[in-house]
C-alpha positions in Angstrom: -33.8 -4.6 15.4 -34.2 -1.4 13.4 -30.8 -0.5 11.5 -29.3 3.1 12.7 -28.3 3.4 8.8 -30.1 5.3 6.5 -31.7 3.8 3.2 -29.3 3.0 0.3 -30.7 5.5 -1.6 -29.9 8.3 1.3 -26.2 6.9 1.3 -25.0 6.9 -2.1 -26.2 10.9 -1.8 -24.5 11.6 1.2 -21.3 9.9 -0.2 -21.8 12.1 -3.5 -21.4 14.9 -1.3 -18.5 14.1 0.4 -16.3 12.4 -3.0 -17.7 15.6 -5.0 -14.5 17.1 -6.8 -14.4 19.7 -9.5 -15.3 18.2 -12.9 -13.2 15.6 -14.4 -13.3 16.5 -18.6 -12.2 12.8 -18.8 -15.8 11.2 -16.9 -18.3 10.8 -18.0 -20.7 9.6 -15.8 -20.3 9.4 -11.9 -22.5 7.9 -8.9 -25.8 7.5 -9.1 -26.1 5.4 -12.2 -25.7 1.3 -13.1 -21.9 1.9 -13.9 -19.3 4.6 -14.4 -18.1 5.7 -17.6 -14.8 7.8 -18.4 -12.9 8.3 -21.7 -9.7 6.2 -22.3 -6.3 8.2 -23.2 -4.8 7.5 -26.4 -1.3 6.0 -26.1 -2.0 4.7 -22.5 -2.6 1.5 -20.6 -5.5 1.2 -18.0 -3.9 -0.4 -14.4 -6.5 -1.8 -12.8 -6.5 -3.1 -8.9 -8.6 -4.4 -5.7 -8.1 -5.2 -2.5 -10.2 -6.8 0.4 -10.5 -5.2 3.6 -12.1 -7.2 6.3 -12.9 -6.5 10.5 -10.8 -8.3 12.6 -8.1 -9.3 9.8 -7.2 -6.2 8.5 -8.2 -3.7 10.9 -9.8 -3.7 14.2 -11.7 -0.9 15.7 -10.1 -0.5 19.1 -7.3 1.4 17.8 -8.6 2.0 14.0 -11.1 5.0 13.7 -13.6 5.2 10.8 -11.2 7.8 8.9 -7.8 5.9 9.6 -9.9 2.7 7.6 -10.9 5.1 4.8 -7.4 6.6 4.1 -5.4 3.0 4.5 -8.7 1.2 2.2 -7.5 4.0 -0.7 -3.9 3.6 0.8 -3.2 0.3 -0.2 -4.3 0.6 -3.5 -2.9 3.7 -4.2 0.4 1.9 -3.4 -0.4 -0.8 -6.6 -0.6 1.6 -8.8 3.0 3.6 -7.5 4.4 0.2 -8.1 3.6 -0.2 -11.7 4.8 3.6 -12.2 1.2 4.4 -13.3 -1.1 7.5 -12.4 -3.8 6.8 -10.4 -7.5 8.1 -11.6 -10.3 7.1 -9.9 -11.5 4.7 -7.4 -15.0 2.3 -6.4 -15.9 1.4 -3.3 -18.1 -1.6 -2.3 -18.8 -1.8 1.9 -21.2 -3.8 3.8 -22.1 -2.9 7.1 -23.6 -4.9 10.0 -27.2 -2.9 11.2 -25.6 -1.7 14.4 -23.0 0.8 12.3 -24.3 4.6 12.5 -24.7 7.1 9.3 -21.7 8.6 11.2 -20.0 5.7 10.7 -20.1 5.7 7.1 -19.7 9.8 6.6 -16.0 9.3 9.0 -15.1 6.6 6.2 -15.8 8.5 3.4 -13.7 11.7 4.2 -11.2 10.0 5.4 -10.8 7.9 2.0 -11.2 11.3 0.2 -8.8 13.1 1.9 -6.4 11.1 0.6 -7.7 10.9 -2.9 -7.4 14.3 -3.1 -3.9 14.6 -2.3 -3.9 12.2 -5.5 -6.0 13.9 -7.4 -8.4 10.8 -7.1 -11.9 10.4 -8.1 -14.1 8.1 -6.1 -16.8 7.1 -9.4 -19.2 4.6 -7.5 -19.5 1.0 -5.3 -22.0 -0.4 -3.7 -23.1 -0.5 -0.8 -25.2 -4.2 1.2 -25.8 -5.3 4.7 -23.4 -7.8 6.5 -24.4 -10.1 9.2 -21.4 -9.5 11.2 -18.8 -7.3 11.0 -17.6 -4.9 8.4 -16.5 -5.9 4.8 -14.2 -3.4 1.8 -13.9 -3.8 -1.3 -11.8 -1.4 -2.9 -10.7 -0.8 -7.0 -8.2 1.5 -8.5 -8.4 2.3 -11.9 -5.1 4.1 -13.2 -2.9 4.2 -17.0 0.5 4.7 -17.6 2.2 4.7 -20.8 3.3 0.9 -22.4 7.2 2.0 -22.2 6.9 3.2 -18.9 5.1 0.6 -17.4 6.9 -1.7 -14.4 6.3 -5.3 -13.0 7.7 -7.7 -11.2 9.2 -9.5 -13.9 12.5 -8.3 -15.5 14.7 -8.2 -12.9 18.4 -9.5 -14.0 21.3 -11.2 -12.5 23.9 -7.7 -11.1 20.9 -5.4 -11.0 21.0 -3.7 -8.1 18.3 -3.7 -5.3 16.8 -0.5 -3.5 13.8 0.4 -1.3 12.5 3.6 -0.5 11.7 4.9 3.0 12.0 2.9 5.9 11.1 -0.9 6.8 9.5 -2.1 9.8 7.7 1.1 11.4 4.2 0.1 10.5 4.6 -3.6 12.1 6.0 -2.0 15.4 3.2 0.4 15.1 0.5 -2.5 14.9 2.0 -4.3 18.0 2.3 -1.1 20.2 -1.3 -0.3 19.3 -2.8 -3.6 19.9 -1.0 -4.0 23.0 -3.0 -1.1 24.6 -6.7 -1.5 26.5 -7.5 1.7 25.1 -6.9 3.7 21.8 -3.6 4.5 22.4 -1.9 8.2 21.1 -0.6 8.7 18.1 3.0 8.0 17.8 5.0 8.1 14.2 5.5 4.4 14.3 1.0 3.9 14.9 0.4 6.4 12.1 2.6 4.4 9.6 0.3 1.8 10.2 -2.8 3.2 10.6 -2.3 6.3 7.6 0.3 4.5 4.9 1.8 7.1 2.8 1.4 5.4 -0.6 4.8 6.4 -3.4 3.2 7.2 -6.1 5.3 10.1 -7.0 8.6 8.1 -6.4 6.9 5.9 -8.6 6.1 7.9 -11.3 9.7 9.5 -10.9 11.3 5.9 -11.4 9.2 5.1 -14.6 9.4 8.6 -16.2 13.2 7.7 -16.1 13.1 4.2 -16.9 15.3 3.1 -14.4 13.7 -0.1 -12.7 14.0 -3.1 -14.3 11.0 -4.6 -11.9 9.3 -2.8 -8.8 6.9 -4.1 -6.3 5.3 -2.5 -3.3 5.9 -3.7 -0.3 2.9 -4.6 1.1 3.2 -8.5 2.9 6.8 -7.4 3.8 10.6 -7.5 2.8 11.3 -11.2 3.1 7.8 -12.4 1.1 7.8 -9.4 -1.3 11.8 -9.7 -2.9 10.7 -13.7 -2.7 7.9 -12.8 -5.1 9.6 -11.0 -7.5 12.3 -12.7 -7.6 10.1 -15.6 -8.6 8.6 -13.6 -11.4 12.0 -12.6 -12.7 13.6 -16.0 -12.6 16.6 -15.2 -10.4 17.9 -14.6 -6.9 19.0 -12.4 -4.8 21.1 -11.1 -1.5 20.8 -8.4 0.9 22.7 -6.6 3.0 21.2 -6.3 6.9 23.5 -3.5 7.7 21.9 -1.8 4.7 18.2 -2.4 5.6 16.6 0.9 6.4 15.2 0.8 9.8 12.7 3.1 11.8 13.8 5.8 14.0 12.3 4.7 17.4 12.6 6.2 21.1 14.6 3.6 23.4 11.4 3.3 25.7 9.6 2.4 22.7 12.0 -0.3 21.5 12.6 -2.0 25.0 8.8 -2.5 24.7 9.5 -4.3 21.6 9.3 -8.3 21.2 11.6 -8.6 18.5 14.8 -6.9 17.3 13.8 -3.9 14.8 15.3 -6.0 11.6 12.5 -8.6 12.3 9.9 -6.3 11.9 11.9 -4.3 8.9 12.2 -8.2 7.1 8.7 -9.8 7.5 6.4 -7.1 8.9 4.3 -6.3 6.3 2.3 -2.8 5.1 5.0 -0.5 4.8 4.3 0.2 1.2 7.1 1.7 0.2 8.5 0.5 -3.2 11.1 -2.4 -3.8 13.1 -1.5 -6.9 15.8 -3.3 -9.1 17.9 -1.5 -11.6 20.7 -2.6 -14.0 24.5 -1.6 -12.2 25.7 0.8 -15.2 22.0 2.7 -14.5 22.8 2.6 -10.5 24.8 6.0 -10.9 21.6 7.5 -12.0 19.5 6.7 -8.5 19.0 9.7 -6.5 19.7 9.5 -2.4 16.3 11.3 -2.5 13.2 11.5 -4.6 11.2 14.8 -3.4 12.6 14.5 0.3 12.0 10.4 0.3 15.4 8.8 1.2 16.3 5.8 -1.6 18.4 2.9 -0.2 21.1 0.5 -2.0 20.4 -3.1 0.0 21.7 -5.3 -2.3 21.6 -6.8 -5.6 20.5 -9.7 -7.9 21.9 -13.0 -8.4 21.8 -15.5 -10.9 21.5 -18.2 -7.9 18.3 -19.0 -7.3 16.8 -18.3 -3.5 16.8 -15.0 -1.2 19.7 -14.6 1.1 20.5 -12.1 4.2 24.6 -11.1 4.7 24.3 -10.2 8.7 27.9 -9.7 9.6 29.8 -12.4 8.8 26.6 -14.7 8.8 24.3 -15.6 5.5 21.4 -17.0 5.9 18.3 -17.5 4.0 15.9 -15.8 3.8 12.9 -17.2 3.7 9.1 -15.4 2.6 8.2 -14.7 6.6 5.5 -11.7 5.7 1.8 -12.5 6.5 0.0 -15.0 4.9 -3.8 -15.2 4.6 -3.8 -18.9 4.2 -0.5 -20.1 6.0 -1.7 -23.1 8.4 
């Protein structure tokens, strides 16, 4: 059967149209040749990341247009980047499409990945593009730099740091389940466009770096539970949280008697809420803003030379085991 897409050739121009963006001084060649090519900073690291977007795992089209998949493929990248404190640059894209996809299709993608790259003043520099037998396949790389002393990972967290998240936990998970639960594509409530249109922090980001105050950050993207296990594996050290203190979505009581779980469920091990998970040393903790641009900042708990996670509910403490999704969990 005859493919509704046009040639390769035809799409890498109609994407050029759409990505175009004033000149970049810094690039120095774009799409359209065998590579990219861009001038490195002096005094800066590159940050480099990719992610995997694939139908039926990570986004199904019953509830998913072709623009919410093009903002949340840049989304989630975007989001590594704000975790490392870096500035993100520019961006590749490598899609294959089953023959059955229109041109639409891949137009509807495009703008909606570059409507959020320009709020970040992104630059989408090339990809490639193939045919899939079934279903539809993303690959997505960020390239971004931040200076050496600014830079933040997972790994220098300390026993009486204290722990912080930005945001709110939870609403993209109870978005998912309300929007899979419907026959048709449902309407957009706050709790569905958290999920389907992540806001990624990279300003928070860069606001916590340009001040030096984490000692490690991650994004969380596999959720609360799996996310504060991994870096407290990188740092070598525990940690305990309060559940009182966990910042949960504002939802409507019809909407949370729908529900399947209590909110802290989905706020613990939900998954692709992307804001940022933050530790800072207690004599800096002063220094934390309640806000950083109009995004609230929370205090949940701190650091602990014990090894292993644990949850303070009440007068309960449990642990808290990684419970965030898990490609390859049996």
């Amino acid at each position: 059967m005859r493919s509704g897409l046009p040639s390769e050739v035809q799409m890498i121009r109609e994407i050029q149209k759409i990505a175009s963006r004033p000149r970049d001084r810094r690039l120095a060649l774009s799409i359209g040749d065998d590579a990219a090519a861009f001038r490195m900073r002096r005094g800066r690291l590159v940050l480099i990341s990719t992610d995997a977007l694939v139908e039926g795992i990570h986004f199904d089209f019953r509830y998913c247009s072709a623009e919410d998949l093009g903002w949340k493929a840049l989304a989630v990248n975007l989001s590594d980047i704000a975790a490392m404190g870096g500035t993100p640059l520019y961006v590749t894209t490598s899609i294959a499409l089953p023959s059955e996809v229109t041109p639409g299709f891949v137009r509807r993608f495009y703008r909606g990945l570059t409507a959020l790259a320009r709020q970040h003043e992104v630059t989408l520099i090339g990809g490639d593009t193939c045919r899939s037998p079934r279903g539809i396949f993303l690959d997505v790389t960020i390239i971004g730099e931040v200076e050496p002393r600014r830079m933040l990972t997972r790994r220098s967290g300390m026993p009486g740091d204290l722990l912080y998240v930005t945001g709110e936990l939870g609403g993209s998970a109870i978005g998912l389940e309300m929007l899979s639960r419907s026959r048709k594509r449902p309407a957009r409530s706050v709790t569905a466009r958290r999920h389907l249109r992540p806001l990624p922090r990279c300003t928070a980001g860069r606001f916590l770096a340009e001040r030096r105050l984490p000692s490690a950050m991650i994004d969380l993207s596999d959720g609360l539970s799996t996310d504060l296990n991994h870096l407290c594996r990188q740092s070598g050290v525990g940690a305990m949280i309060e559940a009182s203190q966990i910042p949960l979505p504002g939802i409507p009581i019809q909407q949370r008697r729908l529900l399947s779980k209590d909110p802290l469920h989905y706020a613990l091990h939900g998954g692709e809420d992307y804001e940022l998970l933050f530790a800072v040393p207690s004599r800096l903790g002063p220094r934390v803003p309640k806000h950083i641009h109009g995004l609230p900042v929370h205090e949940i708990g701190c650091l602990t030379r014990t090894p292993g996670v644990w949850l303070l509910h009440g007068n309960d403490k449990q642990q808290l085991l990684p419970g965030g999704f898990d490609h390859f969990a049996p």
